[in-house]
N, C-alpha and C positions, 0 to 999 in steps of 0.2 A: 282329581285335581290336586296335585299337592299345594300342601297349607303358605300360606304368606307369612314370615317370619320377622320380626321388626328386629333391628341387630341388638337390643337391650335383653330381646326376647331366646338370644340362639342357646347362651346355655341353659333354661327348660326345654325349647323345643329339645335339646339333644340327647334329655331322659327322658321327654314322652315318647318320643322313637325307640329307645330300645325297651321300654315300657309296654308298648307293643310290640315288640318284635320276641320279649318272654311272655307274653300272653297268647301269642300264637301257637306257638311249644303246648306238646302234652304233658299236661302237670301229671295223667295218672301213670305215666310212664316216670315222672323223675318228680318224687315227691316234694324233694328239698328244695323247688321252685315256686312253691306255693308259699311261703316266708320270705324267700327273694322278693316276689311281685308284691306282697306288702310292706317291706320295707321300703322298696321304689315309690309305692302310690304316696305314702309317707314324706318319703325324701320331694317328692313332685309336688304335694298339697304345699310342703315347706316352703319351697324355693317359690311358689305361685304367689304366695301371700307375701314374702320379700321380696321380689320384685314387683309388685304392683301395688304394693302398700307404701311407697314412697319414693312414685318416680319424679324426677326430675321435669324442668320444667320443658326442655327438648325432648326427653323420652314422651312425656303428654303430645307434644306434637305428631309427634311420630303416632300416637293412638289416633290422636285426631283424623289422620291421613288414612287409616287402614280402611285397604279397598272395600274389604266385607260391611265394613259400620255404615248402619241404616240411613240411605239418603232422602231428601225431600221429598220425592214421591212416595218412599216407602211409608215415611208418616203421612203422606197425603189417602195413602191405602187402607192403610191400618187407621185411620182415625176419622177422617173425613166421609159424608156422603152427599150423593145430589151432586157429583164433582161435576161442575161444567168451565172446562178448559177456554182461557181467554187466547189467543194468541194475536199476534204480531203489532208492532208499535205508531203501523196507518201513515208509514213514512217512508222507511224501506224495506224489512226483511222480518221475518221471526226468527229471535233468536233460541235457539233451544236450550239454551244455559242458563236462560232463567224461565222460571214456573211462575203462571198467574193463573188462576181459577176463580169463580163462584161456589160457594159450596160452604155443608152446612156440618156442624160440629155442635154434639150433646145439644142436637134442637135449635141451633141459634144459626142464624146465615150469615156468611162470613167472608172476606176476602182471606184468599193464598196468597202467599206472593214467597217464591223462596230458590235459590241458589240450584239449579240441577246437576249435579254429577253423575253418570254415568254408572252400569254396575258391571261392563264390561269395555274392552280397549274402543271399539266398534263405535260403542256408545259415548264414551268418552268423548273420542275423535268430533263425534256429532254436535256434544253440546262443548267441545272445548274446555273439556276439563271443568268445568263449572264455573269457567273465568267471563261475564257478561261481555259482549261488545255493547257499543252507544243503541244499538236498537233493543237490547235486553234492558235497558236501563229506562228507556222511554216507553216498553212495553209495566214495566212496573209502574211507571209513574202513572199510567194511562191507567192504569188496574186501583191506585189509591186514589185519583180523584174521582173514578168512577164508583167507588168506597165513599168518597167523601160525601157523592151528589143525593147516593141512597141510603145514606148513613149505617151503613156496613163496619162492621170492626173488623178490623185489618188484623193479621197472624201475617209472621213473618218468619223464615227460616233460612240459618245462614249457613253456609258451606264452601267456601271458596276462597281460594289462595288468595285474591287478588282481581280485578276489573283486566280485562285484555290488555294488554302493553303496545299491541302490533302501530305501524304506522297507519294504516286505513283508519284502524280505530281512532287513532288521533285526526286523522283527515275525518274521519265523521263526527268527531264534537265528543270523545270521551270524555272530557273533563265537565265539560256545560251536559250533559245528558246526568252523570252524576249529581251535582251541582241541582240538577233542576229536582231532582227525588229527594234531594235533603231538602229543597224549599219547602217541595210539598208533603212529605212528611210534618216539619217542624210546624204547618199551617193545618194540620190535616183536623177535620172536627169529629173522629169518633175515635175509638177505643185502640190504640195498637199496642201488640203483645208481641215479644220477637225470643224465638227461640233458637238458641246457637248449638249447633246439633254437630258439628264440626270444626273445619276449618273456619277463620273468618279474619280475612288478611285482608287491611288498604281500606281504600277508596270504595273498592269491591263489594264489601259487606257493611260497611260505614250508609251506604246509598241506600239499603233497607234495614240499614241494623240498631235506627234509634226510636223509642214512641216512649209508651207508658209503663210498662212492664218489662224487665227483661231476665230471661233466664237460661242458665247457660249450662249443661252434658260438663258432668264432672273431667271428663280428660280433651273437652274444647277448647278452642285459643280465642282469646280478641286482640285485635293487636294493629299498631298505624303502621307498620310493616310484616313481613315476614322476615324470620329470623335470618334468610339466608341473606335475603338483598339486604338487608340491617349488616351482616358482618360483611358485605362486598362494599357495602360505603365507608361503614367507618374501618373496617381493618383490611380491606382489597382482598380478602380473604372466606368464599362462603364457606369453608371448613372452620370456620370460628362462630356457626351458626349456635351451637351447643350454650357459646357462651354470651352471646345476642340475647337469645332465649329468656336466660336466666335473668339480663338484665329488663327485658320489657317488659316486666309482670303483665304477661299477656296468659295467664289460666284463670279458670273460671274464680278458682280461691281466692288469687291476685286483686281480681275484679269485684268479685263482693266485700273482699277487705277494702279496700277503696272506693265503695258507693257507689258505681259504676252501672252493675246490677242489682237484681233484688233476691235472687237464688240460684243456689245449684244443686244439680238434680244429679244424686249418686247413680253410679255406674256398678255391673259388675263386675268382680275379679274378671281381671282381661281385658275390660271394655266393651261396650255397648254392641259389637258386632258376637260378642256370646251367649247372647239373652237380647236378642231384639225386638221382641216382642215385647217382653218385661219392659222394656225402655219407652219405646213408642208408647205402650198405653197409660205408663206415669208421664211423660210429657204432654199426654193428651189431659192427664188428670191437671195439671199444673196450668197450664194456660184457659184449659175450662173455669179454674175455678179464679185465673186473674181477670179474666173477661166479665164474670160474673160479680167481681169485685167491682169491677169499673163502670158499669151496668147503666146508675142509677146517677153520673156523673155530668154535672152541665156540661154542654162541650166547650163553651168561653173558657172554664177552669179547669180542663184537661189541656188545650193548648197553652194556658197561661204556667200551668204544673210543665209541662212538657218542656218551654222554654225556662225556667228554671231550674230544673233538673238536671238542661247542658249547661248552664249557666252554672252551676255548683261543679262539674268537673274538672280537677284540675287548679292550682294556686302557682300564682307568676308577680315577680316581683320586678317592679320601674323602678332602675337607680336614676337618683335625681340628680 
């Protein structure tokens, strides 16, 4: 399968290719290739660490997006056990773009709730890119006050452009089915911990993406748009997404510079789809141990923190 190449990324790919293409060569036949191929590895480690030691804030996007980076099942895999899958919202349909489970983590039991993307077109196609319709949004909501009634701590994981745009969607109540998960979030009486493992554009990730904790994958976005439809409104232009980007302070740095969240969880060189393991089991360590923080909290003054919390984001001034 040839590799996915992100365009910030072409000129590395284009010395790891012939990087391998002199490693195939017999060095005992031509000896003065064996100093070639380290000065390459060289030149390669070089350029690896300047490019990814200070990308941009659309380049981060772009890592956000990449197919290979480990999705919410993946950490439901790797981290999770006892997994007992919820499905459909007891109204209309199951949506498969969004993940709800029971299931238990480092000994504790727990709600999932989190974003599904796909790890192939096939898959994609099924859960719609990981964009929810109104019945993934009521299937969450159904899954946190079933949270709330057996006092479950809620884990959440975001990944997703954006909530469906389509017309049905809006013929089926997308705005009130979102609407309805930020109520009961913002009322919810146990523990919630939300980790942003990717994408997390809109309305879309906004619907599971607020509680008590939050932490966010060093090259993740948060953001009340995505960059493209942000440069299609204000410059009619989404070729001016680059520079959208840069103005929503939507990375995770952005975000904890601004109180927003509470941490970010380093990546490595390349991003989280090179070491996914490494990833997953430190994001497992992180919300274990905010769970664990949160443990011993009355639940009157987890929702009363919790409304203050949104309540401190963001300063707007009345001309009088």
């Amino acid at each position: 399968m040839a590799r996915f190449v992100m365009e910030f990324e072409r000129p590395l790919a284009e010395l790891e290719e012939k990087l391998i293409a002199l490693k195939a060569l017999d060095i005992a036949t031509t000896p003065e290739l064996a100093a070639e191929i380290a000065d390459l590895e060289r030149e390669v480690e070089r350029l690896r660490v300047t490019l990814y030691s200070a990308l941009s804030p659309w380049e981060k996007v772009q890592v956000s997006r990449h197919p290979e980076r480990p999705k919410t099942d993946d950490y439901v895999r790797g981290l999770f056990d006892d997994v007992v899958e919820l499905r459909g919202d007891r109204a209309h349909a199951d949506d498969q773009s969004m993940f709800t489970a029971l299931a238990t983590l480092a000994g504790r039991r727990v709600m999932v709730i989190g974003h599904n993307k796909g790890h192939s077109t096939k898959e994609n196609v099924a859960r719609n890119f990981g964009s929810p319709h109104p019945e993934g949004f009521r299937k969450a909501e159904r899954a946190m006050r079933l949270a709330g009634r057996f006092g479950l701590p809620v884990v959440t994981f975001l990944d997703t452009a954006g909530a469906s745009p389509g017309l049905e969607d809006e013929e089926r109540g997308q705005a009130w089915a979102i609407a309805r998960c930020l109520e009961t979030l913002a009322g919810l009486p146990v523990p919630v911990v939300v980790a942003g493992i990717g994408e997390g554009g809109s309305g879309g990730a906004l619907a599971i993406g607020f509680g008590d904790r939050m932490l966010m994958l060093e090259h993740s976005y948060y953001s009340v748009i995505s960059p493209e439809m942000c440069a299609v409104i204000l410059h009619k232009d989404a070729a001016r997404a680059p520079e959208s980007a840069a103005a929503l302070s939507l990375t995770a740095a952005d975000l904890l510079r601004l109180g927003i969240i509470d941490e970010v969880v380093p990546e490595p060189l390349g991003g989280a789809h090179r070491e996914p393991d490494t990833v997953i089991a430190e994001v497992g360590l992180r919300i274990a141990a905010a769970l664990d923080a949160l443990a011993g909290d009355d639940r009157a003054d987890l929702v009363e923190r919790r409304y203050q919390r949104l309540r401190a984001i963001g300063v707007y001034n009345e001309a009088g």
